[in-house]
Structures are given as C-alpha cells and as structure tokens.
TILOVEX-368285 format. One line per 5 residues: number of its first residue (from 1); their letters; for each residue z, y, x of C-alpha. Coordinates in Angstrom, 1 decimal. Each point is the difference from the previous one (the first is absolute). Layout:
% TILOVEX-368285
NUM = a = Z Y X | ...
//
This chain:
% TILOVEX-368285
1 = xxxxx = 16.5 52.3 22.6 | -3.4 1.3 1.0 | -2.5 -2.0 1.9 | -0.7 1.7 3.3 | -3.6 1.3 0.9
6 = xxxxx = -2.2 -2.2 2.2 | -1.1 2.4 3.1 | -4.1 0.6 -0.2 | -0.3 -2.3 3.9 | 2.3 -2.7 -1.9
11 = xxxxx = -2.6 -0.2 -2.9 | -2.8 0.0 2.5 | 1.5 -2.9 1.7 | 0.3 -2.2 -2.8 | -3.1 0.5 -1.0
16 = xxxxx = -1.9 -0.5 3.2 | 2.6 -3.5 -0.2 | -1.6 -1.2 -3.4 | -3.7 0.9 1.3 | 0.2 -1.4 3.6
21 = xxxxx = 1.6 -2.9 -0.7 | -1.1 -1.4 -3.1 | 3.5 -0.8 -2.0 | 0.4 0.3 -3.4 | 2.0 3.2 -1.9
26 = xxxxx = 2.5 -2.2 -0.9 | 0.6 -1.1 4.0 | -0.7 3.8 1.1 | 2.8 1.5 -2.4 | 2.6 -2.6 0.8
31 = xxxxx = -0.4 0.8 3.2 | 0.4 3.2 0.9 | 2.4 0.4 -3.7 | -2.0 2.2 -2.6 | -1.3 -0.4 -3.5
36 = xxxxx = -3.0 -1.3 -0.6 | -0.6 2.7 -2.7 | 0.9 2.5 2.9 | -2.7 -2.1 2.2 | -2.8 0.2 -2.0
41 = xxxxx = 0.3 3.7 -0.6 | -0.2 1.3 3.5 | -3.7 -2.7 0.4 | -1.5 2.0 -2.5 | 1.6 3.6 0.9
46 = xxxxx = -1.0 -1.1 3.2 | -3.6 -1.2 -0.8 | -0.3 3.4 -2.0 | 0.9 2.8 2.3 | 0.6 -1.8 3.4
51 = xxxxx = 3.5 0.7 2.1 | 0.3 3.3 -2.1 | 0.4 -2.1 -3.1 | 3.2 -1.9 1.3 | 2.0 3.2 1.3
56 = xxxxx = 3.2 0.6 -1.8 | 0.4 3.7 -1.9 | 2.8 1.8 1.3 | 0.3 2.8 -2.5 | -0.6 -0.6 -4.3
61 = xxxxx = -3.7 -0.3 -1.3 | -0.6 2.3 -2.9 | -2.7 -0.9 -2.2 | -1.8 1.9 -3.0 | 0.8 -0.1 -3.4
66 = xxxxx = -3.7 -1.5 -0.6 | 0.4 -1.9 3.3 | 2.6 -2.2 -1.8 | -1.2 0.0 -3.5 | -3.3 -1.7 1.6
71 = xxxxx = 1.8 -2.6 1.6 | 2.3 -1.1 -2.6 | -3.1 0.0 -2.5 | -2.0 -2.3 2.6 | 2.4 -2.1 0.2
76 = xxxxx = 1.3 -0.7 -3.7 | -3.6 -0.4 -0.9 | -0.3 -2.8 2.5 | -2.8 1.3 2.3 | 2.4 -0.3 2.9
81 = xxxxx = 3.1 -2.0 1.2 | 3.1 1.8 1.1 | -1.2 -0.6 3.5 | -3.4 1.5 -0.4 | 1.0 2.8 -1.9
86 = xxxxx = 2.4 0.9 3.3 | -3.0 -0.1 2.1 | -2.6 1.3 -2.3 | 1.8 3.5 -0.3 | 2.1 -0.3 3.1
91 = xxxxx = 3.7 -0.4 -1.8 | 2.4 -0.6 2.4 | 1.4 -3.1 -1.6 | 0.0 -1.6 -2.6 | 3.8 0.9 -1.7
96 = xxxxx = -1.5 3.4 -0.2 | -3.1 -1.2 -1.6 | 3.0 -2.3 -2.4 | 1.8 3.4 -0.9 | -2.8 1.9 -1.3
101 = xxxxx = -1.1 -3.1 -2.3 | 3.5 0.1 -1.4 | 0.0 3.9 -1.0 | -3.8 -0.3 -0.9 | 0.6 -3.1 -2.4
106 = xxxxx = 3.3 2.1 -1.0 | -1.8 3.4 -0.9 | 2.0 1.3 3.1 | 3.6 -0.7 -1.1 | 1.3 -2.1 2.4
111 = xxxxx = 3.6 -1.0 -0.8 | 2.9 -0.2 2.8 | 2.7 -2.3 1.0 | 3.7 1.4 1.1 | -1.8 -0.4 3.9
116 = xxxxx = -3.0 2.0 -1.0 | -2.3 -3.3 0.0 | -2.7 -0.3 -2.3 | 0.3 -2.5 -3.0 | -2.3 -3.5 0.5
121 = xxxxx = -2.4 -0.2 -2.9 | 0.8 -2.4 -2.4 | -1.3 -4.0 0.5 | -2.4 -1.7 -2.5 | 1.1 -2.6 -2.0
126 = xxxxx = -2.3 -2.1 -2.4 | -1.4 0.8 -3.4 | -1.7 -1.0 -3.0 | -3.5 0.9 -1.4 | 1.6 2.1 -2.7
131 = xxxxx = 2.2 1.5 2.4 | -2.6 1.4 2.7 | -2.0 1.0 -3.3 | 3.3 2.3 -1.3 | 0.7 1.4 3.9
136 = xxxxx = -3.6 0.5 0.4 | -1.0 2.2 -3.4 | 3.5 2.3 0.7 | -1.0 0.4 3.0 | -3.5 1.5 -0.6
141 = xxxxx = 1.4 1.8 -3.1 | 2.8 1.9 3.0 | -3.1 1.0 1.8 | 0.5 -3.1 2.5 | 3.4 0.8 0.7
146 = xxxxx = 0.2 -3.3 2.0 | 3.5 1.2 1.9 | 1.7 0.6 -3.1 | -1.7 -2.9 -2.2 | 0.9 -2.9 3.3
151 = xxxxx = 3.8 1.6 -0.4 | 0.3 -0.6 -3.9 | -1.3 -3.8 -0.3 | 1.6 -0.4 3.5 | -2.9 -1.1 1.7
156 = xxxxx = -2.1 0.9 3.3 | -1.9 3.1 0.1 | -3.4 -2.0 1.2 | 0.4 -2.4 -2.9 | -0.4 2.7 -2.0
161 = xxxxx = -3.0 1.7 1.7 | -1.5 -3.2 0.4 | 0.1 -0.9 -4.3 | -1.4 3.2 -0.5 | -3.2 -0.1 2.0
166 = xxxxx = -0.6 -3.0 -1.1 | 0.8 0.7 -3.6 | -2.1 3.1 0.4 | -2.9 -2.9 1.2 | 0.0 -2.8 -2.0
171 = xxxxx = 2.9 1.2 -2.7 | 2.8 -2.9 -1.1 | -2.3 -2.9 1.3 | 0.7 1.6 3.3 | 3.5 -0.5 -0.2
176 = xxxxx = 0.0 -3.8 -0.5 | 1.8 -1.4 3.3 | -2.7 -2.1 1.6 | 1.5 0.0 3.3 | -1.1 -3.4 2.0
181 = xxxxx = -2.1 -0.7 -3.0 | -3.6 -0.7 -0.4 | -1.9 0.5 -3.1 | 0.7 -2.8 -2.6 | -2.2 -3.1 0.4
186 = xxxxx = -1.6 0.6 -3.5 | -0.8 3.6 0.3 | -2.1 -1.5 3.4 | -3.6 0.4 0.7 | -1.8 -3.3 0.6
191 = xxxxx = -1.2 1.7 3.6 | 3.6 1.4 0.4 | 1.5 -3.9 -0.8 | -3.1 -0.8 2.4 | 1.5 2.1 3.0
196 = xxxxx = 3.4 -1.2 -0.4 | -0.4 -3.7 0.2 | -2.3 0.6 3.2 | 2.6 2.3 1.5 | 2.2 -3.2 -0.8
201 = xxxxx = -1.8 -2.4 1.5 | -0.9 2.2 3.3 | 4.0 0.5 0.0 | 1.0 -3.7 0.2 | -3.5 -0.6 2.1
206 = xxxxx = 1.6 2.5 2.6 | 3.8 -2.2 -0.8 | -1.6 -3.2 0.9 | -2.4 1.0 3.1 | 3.2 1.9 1.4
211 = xxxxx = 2.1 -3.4 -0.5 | -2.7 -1.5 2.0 | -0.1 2.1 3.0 | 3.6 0.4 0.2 | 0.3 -4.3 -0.1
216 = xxxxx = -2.5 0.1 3.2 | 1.7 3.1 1.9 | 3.0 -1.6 0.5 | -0.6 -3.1 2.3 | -1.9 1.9 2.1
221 = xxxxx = 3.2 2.5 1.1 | 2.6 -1.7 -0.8 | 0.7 -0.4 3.8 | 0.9 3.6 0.2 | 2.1 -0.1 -3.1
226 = xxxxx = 1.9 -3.0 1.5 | 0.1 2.3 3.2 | 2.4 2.7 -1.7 | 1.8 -2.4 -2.1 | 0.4 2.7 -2.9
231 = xxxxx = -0.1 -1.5 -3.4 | -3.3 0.6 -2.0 | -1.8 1.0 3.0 | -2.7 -2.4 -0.7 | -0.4 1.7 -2.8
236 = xxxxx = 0.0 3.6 0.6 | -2.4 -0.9 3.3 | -2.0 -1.7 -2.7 | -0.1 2.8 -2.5 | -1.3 2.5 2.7
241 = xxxxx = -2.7 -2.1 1.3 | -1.8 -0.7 -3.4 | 0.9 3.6 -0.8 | -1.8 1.3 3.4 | -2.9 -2.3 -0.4
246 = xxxxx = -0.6 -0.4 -3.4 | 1.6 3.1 -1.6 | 2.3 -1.2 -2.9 | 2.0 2.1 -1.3 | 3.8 -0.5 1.3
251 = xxxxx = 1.7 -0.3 -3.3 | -2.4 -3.0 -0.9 | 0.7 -1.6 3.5 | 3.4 0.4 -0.5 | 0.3 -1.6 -3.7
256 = xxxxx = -2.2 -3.1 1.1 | 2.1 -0.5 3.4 | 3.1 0.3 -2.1 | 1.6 3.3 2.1 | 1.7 3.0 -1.0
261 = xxxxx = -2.9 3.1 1.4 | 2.9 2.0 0.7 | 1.2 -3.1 2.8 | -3.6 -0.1 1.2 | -0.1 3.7 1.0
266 = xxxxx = 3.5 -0.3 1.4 | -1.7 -2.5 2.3 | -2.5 2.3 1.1 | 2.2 2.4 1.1 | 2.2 -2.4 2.0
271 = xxxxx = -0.1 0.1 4.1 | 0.2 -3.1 2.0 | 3.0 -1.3 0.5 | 1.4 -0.2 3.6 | 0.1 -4.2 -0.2
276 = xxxxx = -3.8 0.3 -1.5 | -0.8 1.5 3.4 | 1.7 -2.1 1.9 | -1.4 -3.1 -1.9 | -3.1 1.6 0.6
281 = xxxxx = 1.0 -0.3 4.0 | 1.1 -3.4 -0.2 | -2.9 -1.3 -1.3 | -2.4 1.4 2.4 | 2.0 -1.3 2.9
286 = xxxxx = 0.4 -3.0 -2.2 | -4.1 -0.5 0.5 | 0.0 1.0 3.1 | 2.2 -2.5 1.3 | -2.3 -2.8 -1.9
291 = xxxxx = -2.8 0.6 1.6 | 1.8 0.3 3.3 | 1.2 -3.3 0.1 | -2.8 -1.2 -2.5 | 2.3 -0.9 -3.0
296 = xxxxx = 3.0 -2.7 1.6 | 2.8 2.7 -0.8 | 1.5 -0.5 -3.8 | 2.2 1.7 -1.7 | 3.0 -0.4 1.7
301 = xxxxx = -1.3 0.6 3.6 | -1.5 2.9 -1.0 | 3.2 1.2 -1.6 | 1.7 0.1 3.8 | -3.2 1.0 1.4
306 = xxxxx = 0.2 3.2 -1.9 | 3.7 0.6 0.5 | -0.4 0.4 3.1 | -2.5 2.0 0.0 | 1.4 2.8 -3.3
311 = xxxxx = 3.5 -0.8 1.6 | 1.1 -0.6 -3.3 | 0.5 -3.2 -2.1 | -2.0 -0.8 -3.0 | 0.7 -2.6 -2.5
316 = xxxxx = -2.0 -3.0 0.7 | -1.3 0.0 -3.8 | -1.6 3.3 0.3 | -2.2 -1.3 3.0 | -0.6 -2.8 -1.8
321 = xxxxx = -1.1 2.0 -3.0 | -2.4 2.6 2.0 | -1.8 -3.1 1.8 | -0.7 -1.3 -3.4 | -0.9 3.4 -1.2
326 = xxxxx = -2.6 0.0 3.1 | -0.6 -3.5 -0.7 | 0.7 -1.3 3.8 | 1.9 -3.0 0.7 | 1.1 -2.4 3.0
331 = xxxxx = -2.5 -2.7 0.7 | 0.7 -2.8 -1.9 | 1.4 -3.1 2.0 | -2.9 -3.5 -1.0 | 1.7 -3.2 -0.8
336 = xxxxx = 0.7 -2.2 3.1 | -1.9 -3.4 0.6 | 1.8 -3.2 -0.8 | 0.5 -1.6 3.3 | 0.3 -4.7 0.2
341 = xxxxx = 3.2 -1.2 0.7 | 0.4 -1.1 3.4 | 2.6 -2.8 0.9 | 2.2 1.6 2.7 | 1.4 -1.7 3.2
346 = xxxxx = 3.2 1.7 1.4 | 1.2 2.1 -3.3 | 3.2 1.9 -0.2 | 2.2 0.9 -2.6 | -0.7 3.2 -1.9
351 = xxxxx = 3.1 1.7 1.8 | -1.6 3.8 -1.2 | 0.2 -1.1 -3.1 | -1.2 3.4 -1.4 | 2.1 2.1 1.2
356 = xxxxx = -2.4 2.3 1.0 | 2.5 2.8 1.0 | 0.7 0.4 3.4 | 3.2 1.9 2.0 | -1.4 0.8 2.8
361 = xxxxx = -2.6 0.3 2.2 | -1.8 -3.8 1.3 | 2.8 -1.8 -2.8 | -3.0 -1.7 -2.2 | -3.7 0.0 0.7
366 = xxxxx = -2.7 -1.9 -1.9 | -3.6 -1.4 1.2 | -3.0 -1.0 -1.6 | -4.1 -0.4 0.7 | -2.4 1.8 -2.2
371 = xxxxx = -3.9 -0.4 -0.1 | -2.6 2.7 0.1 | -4.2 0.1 -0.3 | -2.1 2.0 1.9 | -4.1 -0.5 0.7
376 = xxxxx = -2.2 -2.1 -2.2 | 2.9 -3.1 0.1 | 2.4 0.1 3.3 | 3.6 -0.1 -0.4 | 3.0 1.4 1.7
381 = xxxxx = 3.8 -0.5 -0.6 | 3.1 2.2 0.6 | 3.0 -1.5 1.0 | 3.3 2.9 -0.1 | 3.6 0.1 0.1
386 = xxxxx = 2.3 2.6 -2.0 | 3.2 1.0 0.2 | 1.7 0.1 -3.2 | 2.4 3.2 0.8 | -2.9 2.3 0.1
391 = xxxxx = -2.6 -1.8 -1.0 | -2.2 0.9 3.3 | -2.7 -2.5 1.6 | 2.0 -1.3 2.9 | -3.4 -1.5 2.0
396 = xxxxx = -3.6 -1.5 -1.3 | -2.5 -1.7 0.9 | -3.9 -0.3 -1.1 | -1.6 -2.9 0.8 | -3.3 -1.4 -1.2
401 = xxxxx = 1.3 -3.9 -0.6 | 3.6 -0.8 -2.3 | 1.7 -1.9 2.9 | 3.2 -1.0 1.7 | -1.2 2.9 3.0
406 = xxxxx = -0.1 2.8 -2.8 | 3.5 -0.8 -1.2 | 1.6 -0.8 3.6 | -1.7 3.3 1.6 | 1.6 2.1 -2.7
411 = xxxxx = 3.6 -1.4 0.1 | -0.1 0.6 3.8 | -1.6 3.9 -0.1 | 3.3 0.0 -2.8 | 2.3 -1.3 2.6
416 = xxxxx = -1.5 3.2 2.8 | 0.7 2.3 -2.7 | 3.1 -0.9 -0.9 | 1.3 -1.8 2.8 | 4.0 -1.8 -0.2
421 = xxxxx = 0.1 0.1 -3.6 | 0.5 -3.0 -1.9 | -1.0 0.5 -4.0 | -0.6 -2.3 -2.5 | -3.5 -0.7 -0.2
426 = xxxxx = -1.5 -1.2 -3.5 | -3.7 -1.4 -0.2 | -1.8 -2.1 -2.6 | -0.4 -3.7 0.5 | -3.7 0.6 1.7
431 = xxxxx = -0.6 -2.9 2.6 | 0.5 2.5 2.9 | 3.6 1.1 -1.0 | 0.5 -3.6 0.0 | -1.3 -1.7 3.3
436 = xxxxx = 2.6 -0.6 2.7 | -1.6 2.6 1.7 | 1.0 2.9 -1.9 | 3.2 -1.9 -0.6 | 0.9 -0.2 3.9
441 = xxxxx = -0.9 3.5 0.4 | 2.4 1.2 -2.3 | 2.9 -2.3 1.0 | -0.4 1.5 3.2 | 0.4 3.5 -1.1
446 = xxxxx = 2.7 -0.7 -1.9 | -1.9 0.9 -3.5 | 1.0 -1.4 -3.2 | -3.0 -1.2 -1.7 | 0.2 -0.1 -4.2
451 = xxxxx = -2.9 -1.3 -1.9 | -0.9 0.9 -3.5 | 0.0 -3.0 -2.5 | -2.9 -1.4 -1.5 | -2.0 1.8 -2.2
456 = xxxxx = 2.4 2.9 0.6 | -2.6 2.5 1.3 | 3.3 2.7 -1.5 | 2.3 -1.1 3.2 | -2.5 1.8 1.8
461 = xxxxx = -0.8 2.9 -2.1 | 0.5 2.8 2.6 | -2.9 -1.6 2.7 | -1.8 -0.3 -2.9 | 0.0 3.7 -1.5
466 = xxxxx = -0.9 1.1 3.2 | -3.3 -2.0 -0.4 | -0.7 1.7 -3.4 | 0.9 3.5 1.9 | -2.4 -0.4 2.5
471 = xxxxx = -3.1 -1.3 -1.6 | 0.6 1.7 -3.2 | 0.8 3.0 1.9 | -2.8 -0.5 2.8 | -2.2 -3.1 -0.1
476 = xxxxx = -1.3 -0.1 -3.6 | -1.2 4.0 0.7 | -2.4 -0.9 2.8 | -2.5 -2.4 0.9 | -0.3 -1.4 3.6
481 = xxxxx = -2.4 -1.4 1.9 | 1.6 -1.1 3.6 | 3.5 -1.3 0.5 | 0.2 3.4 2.2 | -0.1 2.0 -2.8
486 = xxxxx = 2.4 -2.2 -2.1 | 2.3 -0.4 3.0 | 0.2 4.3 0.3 | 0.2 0.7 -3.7 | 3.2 -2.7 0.2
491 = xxxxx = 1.5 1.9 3.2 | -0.4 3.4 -1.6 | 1.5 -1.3 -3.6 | 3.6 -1.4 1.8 | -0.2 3.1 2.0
496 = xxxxx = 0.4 1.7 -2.7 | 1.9 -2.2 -2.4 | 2.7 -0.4 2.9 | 0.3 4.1 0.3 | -1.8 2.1 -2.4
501 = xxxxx = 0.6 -1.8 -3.4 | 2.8 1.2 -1.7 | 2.2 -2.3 -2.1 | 2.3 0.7 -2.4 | 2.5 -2.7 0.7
506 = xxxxx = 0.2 1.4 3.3 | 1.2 3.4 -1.3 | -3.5 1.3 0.5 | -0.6 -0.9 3.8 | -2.3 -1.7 1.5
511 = xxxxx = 1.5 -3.9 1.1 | -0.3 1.4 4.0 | 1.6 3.3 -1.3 | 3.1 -2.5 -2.3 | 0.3 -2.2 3.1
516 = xxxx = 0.4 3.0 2.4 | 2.8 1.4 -1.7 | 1.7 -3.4 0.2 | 0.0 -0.8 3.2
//
C-alpha cells in the first residue's frame, strides 16, 4: 500500500513544531505520525532551497543519462550518503536514486519479478581471507564486474567494491578483517602505547568524577522526584543536572547511575501528569495555610482543610507525604509538668470512668485549671469546662490567682450557658473540686460530680488535650508581656477552636458547626 504524500503546509507545520518548541525528532515524529527518515529529509530540503524545496512533483522528473551516472558514481564511491546525493543533484527521492544503483552495479540489466518489481540485491554474508582474495582477483580480472562477481559467491555488491579498493590500496593485507580491532600490542609504538594508557586513565578519570557529581545531585532534587512519584526519577533529574552543568556525556551518566539511555530520554519527553499538577497545587496551599495559622494545622487537619476547599477528598497519606516533602509539620505538643499530690476533702467516685463518648448535647463535660506565664515572672490560670459531645469550650475563666473564685465563677458562667441541664461533671482531685463549696453548688444544680483517681491524670484526658491544643497551638508561638495580651490571644484561640477548627472525628465540622446539627 503506498504511503500518502505529506501536503507542503503540513511539512511546514511540523517543522516550525520541532524548532519553536524545542522537542526531540523522536517526540516530533510520534506526534504528528511520520518517519523519522521522512523527517530529516524535508530539514535539509528545506534548509537547502527554502519552501520550494518541500513541494511535492506532480508530473515524472526526467533526468540525463550523465545526470544519473554522476550520482550513482558519488555515491558508490562514498563521497555522499543516499540523502545527500538527493539533495546534492536534486533527485526526487531516494528509491529513484536506489534504482539507478541497481542497473548501474548491474551494467543496466535489471531483472523483473511476475509484478514487474525490481529484484533486491543480494545480502552479504561473512568470509575468509582466502575468500575475499579469490572474489577480489576475478573480479578485477572481469573488468570489475562487481554485479555479476556479488551474484556468483552470493554476496553483497558493496562487499565486493569495498575488497577491491582496498585490495587495489594495500593488496591482501587489506583484506585482513580488523573490524573493532586496534593494532596488536606488539606491533605498538612506545608513544602510541603512551597515548592509550592516558586515553585510559582520562576515560576512568571522567568514570569516577561523573560518579561523584551524580552521588551529590541527587539529595539536592530529590524533593521533586518524590513529587511525581515516577520510578528512577531521581535519577534521570540527576543525570540532566550533571549533564547541564558539567557536560558528561549521557551514555557515561547513564552506565554509572545504572539506567537504560533509552528510559532517560523517554523521561524527557514525558508531560506532567495531571496528579503532578495538582500535587503541585496542594502543596502551595499546603504552605500557605502554615503560615496562615503559623504551623498548629498537621496532617490530618490539613487533609479536611483542603477538601473543602478542592471539593474533593484526598487520602490522608498523600497530605502527609507532601508536608514532609515541604518539610512542614504541626507544632509539637512539650511534656506537661508533674504536679504534688494533694489530699482531697469531699472526693467522688470516678462515675465517667473514661467513657469519653458522649450522646448528646450537655450528657458529659469535664473541667480542669491550667497555668500560663506572661511578663518577666506573673502568672495566670485558666479554669474551662467542655462538653464531651462536641468537644466545644462550654465557659472560661482567666484569672491571675489558682483559687476557689476561678473554679466557682466558671461552673456558674457554665450554668448561664447551658442553663436546666444536668451532666455529669468530671474534675481532678484539685482542692477546689473538693471544698464543700463547689460540692453545694453542684448538689444544687443537680450535677453529678466524678473525680478521676489518683495519679490518673488519663480519666481526664479530653480537659487535658485541650491544654496541649491551646498552648501548643497558641501560647508557645508568642511571647507576652501583660495579662491583656495573654487574656486576648486566649479569647481569640477558643474563638476559633470552638468554630473554625475542623476535626475529623466530627466529620470535618467545626464542634459549633457538629453541635448545631444536633440540636
């Protein structure tokens, strides 16, 4: 079947293509379908003669008798390749320039098929010394009948031609096959032996100096290899780094990296991946966010964070992989001071017993007092209640002294929030959850008080990772100097915990937003 013609503006555009936008031929041809062989062709007809040089003859060339014989003798003589024969005397291709060598080399008998095709020229095949000498002395004695000579020892015509010149050269020395061979190490020159053992040692000099640069390359990008995830990447990003900057040849690179050349310029001619580009997203929003709330979001608020915003989900593993890439991470929570045990007065049973999951709304809350530092040596204290459904901050209080007023002002500003509610309500053994005070106050309001046990700071876990939230989160970025600026930075943190944080137990709602839906 015969290969349709490529119109002149369909050339034109592929090879504006390869020129504007720097791919290889390899990625040019496979894209728009044609031979490379076809490719190349219309750069130099084009380089040649311009536009003129790529239209498509509509009618038969002829050419001279002396026109052809030039060509064919050009070419068998080696001066030009097929394709610069074409161009040099304006052949239009090069199966024409083919069928003239074959009724040259066959004194212009060309023999014919049943369909009218020319014959293919017989393949070469090896030989021995005496051999090429036999082929070669008939030949010259038939006038250099090479045709008919390449047809009786069933060889190729150019095997042939070639033993002849050469015979006619250096006569049956020349016909010893030295192919890939140097001269013999004893018929060596002590300056030739000289140049080969330096070429040797610049060779592995080169080997061990590309080893080196490729060993330092790639730490310094393997982030972006990590990035696409393809296998090898590191290596191929490698390969064209110490090849851009230092200039070693590819093939080296490729050996001492221990990569097939032919993967690494597949590489190159890859596009990014639709998930490269969205990683590439991610992970600017990703820092973004981090600054924005100066580094308390891990991986796993993050992860919602970003849902909402792509309106897509995203496997928490991936987020956790690109914040490592960028090397951000969550502010990590400082061990807690050890606090004296205390003996109480009034102490209840530990009726929550860590059953930390609540039904509804006001079911279980839990209360501690936390200590903060602000100034040169002042103190302040936090005294909160939270409900256990939604994990919000019920009421607070500030103060600058750890007293029975903290405690007893924050379980009354609970009491306004939440008013005819009766939870259970589970405290440490501190000296203010046990005075009769606090113990008459919640009799009265029908609360049932549960204590955690002794040395059980766990029966209290969910007060307590609310500390670590908020001065992991908050305190430990900042310094203050007054209580006022320690009492605003606390307001504007359970602002925010209680309605902007997102929580993944909560389905990714904020606890305002979970307890909302609930009521």
């Amino acid at each position: 079947m015969p290969v349709p013609s490529v119109p002149t503006k369909k050339k034109l555009e592929i090879l504006h293509f390869y020129e504007e936008q720097g791919y290889s031929i390899a990625y040019t041809c496979r894209h728009f379908n044609v031979s490379p062989s076809a490719f190349k062709l219309w750069r130099k007809q084009y380089e040649r003669y311009g536009v003129k040089g790529l239209q498509t003859h509509g009618v038969q060339r002829k050419y001279t008798q002396e026109q052809k014989k030039v060509a064919v003798q050009d070419y068998l003589s080696g001066k030009y390749s097929q394709l610069e024969t074409i161009l040099q005397y304006d052949i239009s291709s090069t199966a024409v320039l083919r069928r003239w060598v074959n009724k040259y080399t066959s004194h212009g008998k060309v023999t014919r098929d049943q369909k009218g095709q020319g014959v293919s020229m017989t393949q070469g095949r090896k030989t021995t010394l005496s051999e090429r000498l036999e082929i070669t002395l008939q030949c010259i004695a038939l006038n250099k009948n090479y045709q008919k000579i390449a047809n009786e020892f069933n060889v190729s015509y150019n095997q042939v031609y070639q033993w002849v010149k050469k015979y006619e050269v250096g006569g049956e020395a020349a016909l010893k096959d030295r192919r890939g061979l140097g001269k013999l190490e004893e018929d060596l020159s002590p300056e030739e032996r000289m140049k080969i053992e330096l070429k040797a040692k610049e060779k592995e000099n080169q080997r061990l100096k590309a080893e080196l640069a490729l060993l330092k390359k790639p730490r310094g990008i393997r982030k972006e290899a990590i990035l696409s995830r393809l296998r090898l990447e590191d290596q191929y990003l490698a390969i064209r780094e110490v090849h851009g900057d230092d200039g070693f040849p590819i093939q080296l690179l490729c050996e001492e990296a221990g990569v097939v050349r032919s993967s690494y310029y597949k590489w190159l001619d890859r596009e990014v991946t639709k998930e490269e580009k969205l990683n590439q997203e991610l992970l600017s929003e990703i820092r973004k966010l981090h600054k924005k709330h100066k580094g308390i979001y891990g991986y796993r608020r993050m992860k919602m964070v970003l849902e909402r915003k792509f309106n897509r989900t995203f496997n928490h593993k991936r987020i956790y992989r690109l914040m490592k890439l960028a090397g951000i991470q969550s502010v990590i929570r400082r061990k807690r001071k050890r606090y004296q045990k205390t003996t109480p007065t009034h102490v209840a049973e530990n009726i929550l017993n860590r059953q930390f999951v609540a039904e509804e709304p006001n079911e279980k809350w839990v209360t501690d007092v936390t200590e903060f530092k602000y100034g040169s040596s002042s103190k302040a204290y936090l005294s909160a209640i939270r409900d256990l459904f939604d994990g919000s901050i019920i009421a607070y209080v500030l103060g600058r002294s750890n007293n029975n007023a903290l405690v007893f002002e924050t379980l009354e500003k609970a009491l306004q929030e939440e008013p005819n509610v009766t939870p259970i309500l589970h405290s440490d053994r501190g000296f203010q959850y046990t005075s009769p005070r606090f113990k008459e106050m919640t009799e009265k309001a029908g609360i049932t008080p549960s204590m955690s046990r002794v040395g059980r700071c766990i029966d209290n876990s969910p007060i307590e990772s609310f500390w670590g939230a908020l001065k992991c989160e908050k305190y430990y970025l900042n310094t203050y100097e007054t209580f006022t600026e320690l009492e605003q930075a606390i307001d504007e943190y359970i602002n925010f915990y209680n309605n902007e944080r997102l929580q993944e137990r909560l389905n990714g709602l904020s606890p305002i937003e979970f307890r909302a839906k609930a009521v």
